[in-house]
C-alpha distance (Angstrom), angle and dihedral (degrees) to the residues before:
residue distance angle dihedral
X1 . . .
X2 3.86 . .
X3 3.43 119.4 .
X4 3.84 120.2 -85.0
X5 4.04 88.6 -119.5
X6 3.56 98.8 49.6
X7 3.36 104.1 58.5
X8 2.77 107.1 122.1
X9 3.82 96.0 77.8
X10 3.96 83.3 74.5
X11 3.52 97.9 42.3
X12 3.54 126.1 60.0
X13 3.83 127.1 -147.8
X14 3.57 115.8 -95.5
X15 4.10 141.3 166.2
X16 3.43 125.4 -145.7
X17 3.75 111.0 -83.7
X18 3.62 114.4 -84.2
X19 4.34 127.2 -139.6
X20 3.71 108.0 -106.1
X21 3.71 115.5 -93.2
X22 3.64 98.5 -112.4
X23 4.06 93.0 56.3
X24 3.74 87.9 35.7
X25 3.78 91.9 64.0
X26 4.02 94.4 52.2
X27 3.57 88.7 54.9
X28 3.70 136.0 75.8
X29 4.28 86.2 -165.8
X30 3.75 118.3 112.7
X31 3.88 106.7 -89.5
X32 3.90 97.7 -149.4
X33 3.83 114.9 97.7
X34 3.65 123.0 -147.2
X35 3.73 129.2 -109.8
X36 3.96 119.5 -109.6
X37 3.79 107.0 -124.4
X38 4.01 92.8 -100.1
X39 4.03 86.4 56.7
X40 3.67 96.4 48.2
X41 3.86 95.1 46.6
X42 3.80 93.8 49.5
X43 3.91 92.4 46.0
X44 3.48 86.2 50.0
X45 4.06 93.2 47.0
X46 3.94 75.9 59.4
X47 3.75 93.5 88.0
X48 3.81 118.1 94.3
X49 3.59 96.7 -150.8
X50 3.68 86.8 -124.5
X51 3.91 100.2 -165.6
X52 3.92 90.9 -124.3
X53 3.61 107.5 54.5
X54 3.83 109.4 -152.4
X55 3.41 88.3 -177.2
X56 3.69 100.7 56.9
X57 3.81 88.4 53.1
X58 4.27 97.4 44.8
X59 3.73 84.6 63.3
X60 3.48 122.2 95.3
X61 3.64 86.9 -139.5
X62 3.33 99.6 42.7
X63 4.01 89.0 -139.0
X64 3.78 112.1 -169.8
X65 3.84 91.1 -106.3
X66 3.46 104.8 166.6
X67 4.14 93.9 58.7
X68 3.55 102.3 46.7
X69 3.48 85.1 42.8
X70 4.51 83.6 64.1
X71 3.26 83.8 41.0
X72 4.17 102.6 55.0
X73 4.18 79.1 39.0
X74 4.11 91.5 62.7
X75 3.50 92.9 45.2
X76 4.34 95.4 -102.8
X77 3.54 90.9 135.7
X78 3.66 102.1 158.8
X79 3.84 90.9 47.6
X80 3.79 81.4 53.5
X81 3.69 91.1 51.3
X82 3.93 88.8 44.2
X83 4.22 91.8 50.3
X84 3.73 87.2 50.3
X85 4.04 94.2 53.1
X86 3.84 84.8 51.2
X87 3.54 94.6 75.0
X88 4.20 100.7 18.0
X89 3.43 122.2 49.7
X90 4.62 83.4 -167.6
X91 4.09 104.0 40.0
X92 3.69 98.9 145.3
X93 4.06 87.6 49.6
X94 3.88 98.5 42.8
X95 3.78 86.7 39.2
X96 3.91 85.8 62.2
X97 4.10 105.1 40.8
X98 3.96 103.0 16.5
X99 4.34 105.3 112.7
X100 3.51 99.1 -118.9
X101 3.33 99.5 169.0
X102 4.04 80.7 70.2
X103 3.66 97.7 41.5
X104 3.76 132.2 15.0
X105 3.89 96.5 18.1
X106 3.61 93.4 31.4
X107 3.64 85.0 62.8
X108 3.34 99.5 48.9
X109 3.94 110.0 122.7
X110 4.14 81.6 -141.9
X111 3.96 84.8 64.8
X112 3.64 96.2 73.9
X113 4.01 91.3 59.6
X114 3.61 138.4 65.2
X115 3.94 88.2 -102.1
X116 3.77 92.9 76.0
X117 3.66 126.5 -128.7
X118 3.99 120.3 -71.8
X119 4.22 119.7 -85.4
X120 3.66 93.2 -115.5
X121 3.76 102.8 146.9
X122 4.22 85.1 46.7
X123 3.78 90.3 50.7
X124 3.92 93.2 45.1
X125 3.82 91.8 56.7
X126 4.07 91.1 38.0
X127 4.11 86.1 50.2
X128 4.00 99.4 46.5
X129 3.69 92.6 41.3
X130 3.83 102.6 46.1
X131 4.31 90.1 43.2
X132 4.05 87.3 46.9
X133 3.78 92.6 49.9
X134 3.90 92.5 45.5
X135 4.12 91.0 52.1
X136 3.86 106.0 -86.1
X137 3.31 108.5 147.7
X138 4.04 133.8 158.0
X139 3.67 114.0 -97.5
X140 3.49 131.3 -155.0
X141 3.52 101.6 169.3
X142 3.76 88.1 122.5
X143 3.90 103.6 47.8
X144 3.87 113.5 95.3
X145 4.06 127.6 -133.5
X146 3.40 104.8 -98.6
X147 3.68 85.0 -155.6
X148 4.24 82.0 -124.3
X149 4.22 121.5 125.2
X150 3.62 118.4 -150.5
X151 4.23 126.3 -178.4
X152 3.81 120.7 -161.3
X153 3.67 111.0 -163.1
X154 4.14 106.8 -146.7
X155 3.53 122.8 38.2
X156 4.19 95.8 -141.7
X157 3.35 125.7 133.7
X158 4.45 81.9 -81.0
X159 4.10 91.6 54.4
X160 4.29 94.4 39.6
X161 3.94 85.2 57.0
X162 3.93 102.8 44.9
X163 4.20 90.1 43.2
X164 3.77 84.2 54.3
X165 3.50 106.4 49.1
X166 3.65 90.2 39.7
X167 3.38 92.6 59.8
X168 3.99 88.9 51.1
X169 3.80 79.8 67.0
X170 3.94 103.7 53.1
X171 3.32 96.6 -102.0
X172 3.72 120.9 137.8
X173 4.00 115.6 -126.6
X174 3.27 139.2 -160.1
X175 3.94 119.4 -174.4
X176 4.46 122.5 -160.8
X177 3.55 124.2 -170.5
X178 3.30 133.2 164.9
X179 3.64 105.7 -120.5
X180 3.52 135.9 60.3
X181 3.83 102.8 -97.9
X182 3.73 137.3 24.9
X183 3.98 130.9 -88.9
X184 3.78 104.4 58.6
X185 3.51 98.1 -146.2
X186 3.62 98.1 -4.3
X187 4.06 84.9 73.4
X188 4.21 94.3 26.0
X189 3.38 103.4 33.3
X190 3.65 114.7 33.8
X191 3.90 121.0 58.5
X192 3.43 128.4 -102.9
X193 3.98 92.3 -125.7
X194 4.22 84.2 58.5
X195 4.17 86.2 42.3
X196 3.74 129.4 10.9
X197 3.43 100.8 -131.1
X198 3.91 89.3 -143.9
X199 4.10 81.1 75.3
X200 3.61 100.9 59.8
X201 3.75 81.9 46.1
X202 3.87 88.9 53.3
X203 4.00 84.4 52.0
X204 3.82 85.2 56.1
X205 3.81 95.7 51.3
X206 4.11 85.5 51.8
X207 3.39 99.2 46.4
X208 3.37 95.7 52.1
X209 3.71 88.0 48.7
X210 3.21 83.6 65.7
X211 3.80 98.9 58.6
X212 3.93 97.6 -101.2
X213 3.81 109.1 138.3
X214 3.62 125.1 -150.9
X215 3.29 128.9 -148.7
X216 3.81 106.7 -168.7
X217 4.30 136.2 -167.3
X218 4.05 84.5 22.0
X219 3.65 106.6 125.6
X220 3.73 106.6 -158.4
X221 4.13 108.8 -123.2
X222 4.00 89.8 24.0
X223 3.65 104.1 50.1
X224 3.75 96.8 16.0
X225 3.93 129.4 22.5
X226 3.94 109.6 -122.6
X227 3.55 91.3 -133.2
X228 3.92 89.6 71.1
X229 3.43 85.0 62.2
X230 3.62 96.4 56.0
X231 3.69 90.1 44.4
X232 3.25 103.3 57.3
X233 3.75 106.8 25.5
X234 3.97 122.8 70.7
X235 3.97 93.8 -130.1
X236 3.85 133.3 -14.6
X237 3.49 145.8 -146.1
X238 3.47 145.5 -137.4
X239 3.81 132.9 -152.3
X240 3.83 110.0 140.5
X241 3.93 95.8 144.0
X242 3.41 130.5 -140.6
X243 4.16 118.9 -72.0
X244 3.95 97.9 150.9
X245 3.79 98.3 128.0
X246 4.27 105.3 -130.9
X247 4.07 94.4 -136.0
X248 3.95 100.6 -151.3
X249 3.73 86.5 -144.9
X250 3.81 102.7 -114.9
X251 3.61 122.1 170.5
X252 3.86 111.3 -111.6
X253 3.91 95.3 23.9
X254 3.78 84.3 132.5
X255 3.55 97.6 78.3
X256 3.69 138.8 116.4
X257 3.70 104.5 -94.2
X258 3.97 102.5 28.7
X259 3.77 111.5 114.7
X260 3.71 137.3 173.6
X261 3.38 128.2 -118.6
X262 3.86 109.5 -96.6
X263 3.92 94.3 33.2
X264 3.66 80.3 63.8
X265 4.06 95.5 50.6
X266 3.51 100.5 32.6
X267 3.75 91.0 54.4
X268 3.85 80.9 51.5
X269 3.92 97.3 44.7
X270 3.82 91.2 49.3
X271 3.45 94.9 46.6
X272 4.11 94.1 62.3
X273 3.58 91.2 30.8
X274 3.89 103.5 56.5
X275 4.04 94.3 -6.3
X276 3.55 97.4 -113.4
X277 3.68 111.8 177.9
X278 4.44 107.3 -106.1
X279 3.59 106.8 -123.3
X280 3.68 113.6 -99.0
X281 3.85 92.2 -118.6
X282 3.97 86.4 54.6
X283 3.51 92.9 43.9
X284 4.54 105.3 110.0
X285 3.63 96.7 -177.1
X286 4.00 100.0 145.0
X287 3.16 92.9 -11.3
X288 3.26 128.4 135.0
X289 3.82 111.7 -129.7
X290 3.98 140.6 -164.9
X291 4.06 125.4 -154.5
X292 3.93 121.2 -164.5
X293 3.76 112.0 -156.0
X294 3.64 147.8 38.5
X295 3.45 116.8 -126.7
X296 3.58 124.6 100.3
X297 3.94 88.3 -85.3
X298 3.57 88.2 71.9
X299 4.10 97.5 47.7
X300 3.77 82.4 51.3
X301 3.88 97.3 61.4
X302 4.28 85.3 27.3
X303 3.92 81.1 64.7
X304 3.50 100.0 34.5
X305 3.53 91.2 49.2
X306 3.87 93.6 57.6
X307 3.55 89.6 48.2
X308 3.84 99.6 53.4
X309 4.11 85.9 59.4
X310 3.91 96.8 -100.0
X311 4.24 109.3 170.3
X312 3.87 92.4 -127.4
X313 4.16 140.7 -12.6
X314 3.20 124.4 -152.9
X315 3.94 118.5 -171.1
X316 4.22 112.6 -152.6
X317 3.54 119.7 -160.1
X318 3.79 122.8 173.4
X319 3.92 92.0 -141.9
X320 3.09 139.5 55.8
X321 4.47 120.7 -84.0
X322 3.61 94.4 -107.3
X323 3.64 89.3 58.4
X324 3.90 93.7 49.8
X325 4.16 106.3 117.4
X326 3.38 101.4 -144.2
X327 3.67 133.4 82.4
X328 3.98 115.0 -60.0
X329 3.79 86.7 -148.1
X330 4.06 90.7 63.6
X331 3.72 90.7 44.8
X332 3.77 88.8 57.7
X333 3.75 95.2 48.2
X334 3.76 83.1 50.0
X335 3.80 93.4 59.4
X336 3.94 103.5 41.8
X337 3.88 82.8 47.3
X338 3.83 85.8 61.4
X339 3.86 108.7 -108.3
X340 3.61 110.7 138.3
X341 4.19 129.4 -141.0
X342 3.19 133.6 -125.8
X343 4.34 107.7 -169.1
X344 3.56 123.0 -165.1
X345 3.95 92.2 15.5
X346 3.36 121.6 139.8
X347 3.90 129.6 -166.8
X348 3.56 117.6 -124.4
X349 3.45 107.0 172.3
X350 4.31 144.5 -35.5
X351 3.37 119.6 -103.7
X352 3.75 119.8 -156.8
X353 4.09 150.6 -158.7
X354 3.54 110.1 -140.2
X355 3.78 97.5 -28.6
X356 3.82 86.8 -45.3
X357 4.06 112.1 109.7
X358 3.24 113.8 -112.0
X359 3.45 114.0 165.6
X360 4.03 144.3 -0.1
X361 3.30 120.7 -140.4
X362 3.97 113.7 -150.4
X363 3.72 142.6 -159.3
X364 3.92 128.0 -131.2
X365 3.85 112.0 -132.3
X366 3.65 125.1 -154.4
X367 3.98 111.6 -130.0
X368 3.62 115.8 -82.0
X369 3.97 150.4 -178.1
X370 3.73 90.4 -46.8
X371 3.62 114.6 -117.5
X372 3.84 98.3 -7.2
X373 4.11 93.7 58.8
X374 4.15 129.1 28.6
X375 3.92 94.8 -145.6
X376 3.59 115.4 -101.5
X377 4.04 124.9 -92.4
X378 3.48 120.0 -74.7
X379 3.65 105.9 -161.0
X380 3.89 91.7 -109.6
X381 3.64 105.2 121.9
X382 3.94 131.9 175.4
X383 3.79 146.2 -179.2
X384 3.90 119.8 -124.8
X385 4.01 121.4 -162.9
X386 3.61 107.9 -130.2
X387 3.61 139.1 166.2
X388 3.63 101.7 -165.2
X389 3.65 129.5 -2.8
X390 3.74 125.1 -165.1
X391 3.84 125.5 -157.7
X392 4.24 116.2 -131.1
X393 3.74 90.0 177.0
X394 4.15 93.1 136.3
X395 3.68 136.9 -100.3
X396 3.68 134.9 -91.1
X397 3.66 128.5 -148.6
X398 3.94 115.2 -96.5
X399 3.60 105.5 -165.8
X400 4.12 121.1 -152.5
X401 3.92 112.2 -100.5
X402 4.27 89.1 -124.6
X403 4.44 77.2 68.9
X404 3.69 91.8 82.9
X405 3.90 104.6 26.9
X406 4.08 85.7 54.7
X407 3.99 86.6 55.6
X408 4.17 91.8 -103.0
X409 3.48 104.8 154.1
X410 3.95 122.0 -141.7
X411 3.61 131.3 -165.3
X412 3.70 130.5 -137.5
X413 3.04 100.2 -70.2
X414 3.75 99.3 55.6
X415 3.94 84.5 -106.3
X416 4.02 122.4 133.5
X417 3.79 115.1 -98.4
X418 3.58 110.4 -130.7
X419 4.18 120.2 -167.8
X420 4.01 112.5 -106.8
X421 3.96 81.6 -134.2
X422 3.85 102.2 137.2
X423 3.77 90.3 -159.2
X424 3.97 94.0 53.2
X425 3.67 102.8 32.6
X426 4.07 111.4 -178.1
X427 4.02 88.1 27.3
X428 4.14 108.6 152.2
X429 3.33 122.4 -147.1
X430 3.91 85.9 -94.1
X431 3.22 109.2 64.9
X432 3.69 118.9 -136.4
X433 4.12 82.7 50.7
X434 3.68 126.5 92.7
X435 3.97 137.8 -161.6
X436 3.87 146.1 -155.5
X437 3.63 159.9 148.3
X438 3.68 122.7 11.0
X439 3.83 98.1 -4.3
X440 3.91 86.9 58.3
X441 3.82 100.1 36.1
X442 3.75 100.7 24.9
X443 3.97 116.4 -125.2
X444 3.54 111.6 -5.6
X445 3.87 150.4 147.4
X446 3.71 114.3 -60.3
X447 4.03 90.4 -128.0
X448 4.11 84.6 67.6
X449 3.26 90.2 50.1
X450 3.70 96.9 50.7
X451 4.38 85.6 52.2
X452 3.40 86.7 48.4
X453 3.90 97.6 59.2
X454 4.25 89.1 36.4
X455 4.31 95.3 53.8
X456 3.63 85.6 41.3
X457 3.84 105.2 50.6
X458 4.05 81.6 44.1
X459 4.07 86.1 52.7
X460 4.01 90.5 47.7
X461 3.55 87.7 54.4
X462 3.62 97.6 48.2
X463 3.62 94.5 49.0
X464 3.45 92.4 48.0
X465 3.69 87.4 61.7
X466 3.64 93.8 51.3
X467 3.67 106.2 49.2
């Protein structure tokens, strides 16, 4: 018999079996299968418990990969599920959207070989799903009141965290947001086929199990002053995101038929959530449609865009596809889904037809310094068709005016500053108020986000304790 560690010359890597493409692009339903038990415990038995586990450290959680991994591989599936809740408060979300490829699995010491890296995003989702629907559930039921209220403003992937975990301290916590259900953008900005929606609504049903209370469509300084909050709540936080569109600057974004990136999903989102009719000028049905950018923003409206019927999509990136910074796995789903790329493109301006875009004429780059420079312009220039184009160049924090009235400081870039205090991670520069995810480090990956919320809900306690 082979040893238990080095299985994984016996078993090969594999995912959970995917829909075919050609039902996958008629449906808005996520295309990943799910692992039978067998599967997931010999994927899992795949890890060589390699003493230094790369892996663990890659993720921004730093979850203890490697032992729920054993533990998922002997069949202790709710322990798993239990281990993984240690360290993050959203596993069956991040284990769904995080880029492992680029962390976990990109760590993997398996990676570097020609037995492929371990399936530990698959087996996160598999593990937190299959102990939820047999009954596991987080209990509190021996965690005293601490007699302490906390309000987190923003109920993102950064909020959802920090209302957990201070609830795993006795606090009592109440969460406002500004639309009608949870996830900021992990219900309105990414698509259902990259996150059932019903799964952030499971998240609700938990939390709220837990004794968080929501209070949703209040928009803090519009519905409710801010200084209420700090008036009647011992300290605060703040995780409204980031949904400042960055412009790129191109000459003739003005026109008809030039969109940016989350007016295109959300118009999507709402339209299978509460079937809200998608704008006409949103509408890509046989159209032929352009995305700028290369981030997993733009594979989200690449896919979404095949899926609403549009003629072609075309995906322009001014560098080159190993310098794209979002997850490899996306960009692969993108191409067998039909959208084709355009590398080391870059936009230099719209044309249009009577205020209507037409086309977008583009640039050829010559390679550059990777991620840190797009190349410069070569000279080479060309005209595209298009009938609507929509920008994916990222998002910027846009921080609530009540930030700087309530003595909030912000940097330059309009982001919150957060004390380099180790011991009170997320502090503000007033004190009883608290900070994280994309409104502190500008758009980012929704695992950050969730560490964010977790070190700062620990840091709220701790203070607490202190003053």
């Amino acid at each position: 018999m082979i040893d238990k560690d080095l299985q994984f010359l016996e078993q090969t890597r594999r995912l959970p079996r995917t829909l075919p493409v050609d039902i996958r692009v008629i449906s808005h339903a996520e295309p990943q299968g799910t692992f039978e038990p067998r599967e997931a415990g010999e994927q899992a038995g795949r890890c060589m418990d390699c003493g230094n586990p790369y892996c663990q450290w890659q993720c921004p959680l730093h979850n203890n990969i490697p032992y729920w991994l054993r533990l998922v591989e002997q069949g202790r599936v709710q322990e798993a599920a239990r281990w993984m809740y240690e360290t993050n408060p959203l596993p069956e979300i991040c284990g769904r959207v995080c880029p492992q490829d680029r962390l976990c699995e990109g760590a993997c010491t398996l990676e570097e070989t020609r037995f492929g890296a371990v399936t530990i995003g698959s087996i996160e989702r598999w593990a937190t799903d299959e102990a939820i629907l047999h009954g596991w559930l987080p209990d509190l039921s021996g965690v005293p009141a601490s007699g302490f209220r906390g309000a987190v403003v923003g109920a993102g992937p950064a909020g959802l965290s920090c209302a957990d975990r201070l609830r795993h301290e006795g606090m009592a916590v109440d969460v406002y947001d500004r639309y009608p259900e949870i996830g900021g953008l992990l219900t309105y900005g990414i698509p259902s086929f990259k996150l059932d929606k019903a799964v952030v609504k499971r998240r609700r049903q938990i939390l709220e199990n837990l004794g968080v209370c929501f209070h949703l469509g209040v928009e803090i300084g519009a519905d409710l002053p801010f200084e209420n909050l700090l008036a009647e709540y011992d300290a605060v936080f703040i995780g409204t995101g980031a949904y400042t569109y960055v412009e790129g600057e191109i000459p003739g974004a003005q026109f008809e038929g030039v969109h940016d990136a989350l007016q295109f999903l959300i118009a999507s989102i709402e339209n299978l959530l509460n079937h809200t009719p998608i704008p006409a000028d949103l509408d890509v049905q046989g159209k032929r449609v352009v995305v700028l950018g290369g981030g997993d923003t733009a594979m989200d409206c690449n896919r979404t865009a095949i899926r609403r019927g549009a003629a072609s999509v075309t995906c322009v990136y001014r560098r080159g596809e190993a310098d794209m910074p979002g997850s490899a796995r996306e960009v692969a789903y993108s191409r067998e889904e039909g959208v084709n790329f355009r590398f080391h493109r870059q936009p230099l301006a719209i044309h249009d037809h009577k205020g209507r875009v037409a086309a977008i004429r583009l640039g050829r780059t010559a390679p550059g310094g990777g991620r840190g420079s797009a190349g410069t312009l070569s000279g080479d220039e060309e005209i595209m068709p298009t009938d609507l184009v929509i920008k994916a160049f990222g998002f910027r924090p846009s921080p609530a005016p009540w930030c700087t009235t309530q003595g909030i400081a912000l940097d330059a870039a309009g982001r919150v500053r957060v004390a380099e205090d180790r011991r009170l991670p997320g502090q503000t520069s007033h004190p009883k108020v608290f900070a994280g995810g994309d409104n502190v480090r500008g758009a980012d990956l929704v695992v950050r986000a969730v560490y964010d919320g977790r070190e700062a809900a620990a840091a709220m306690v701790r203070y607490l304790k202190r003053a």
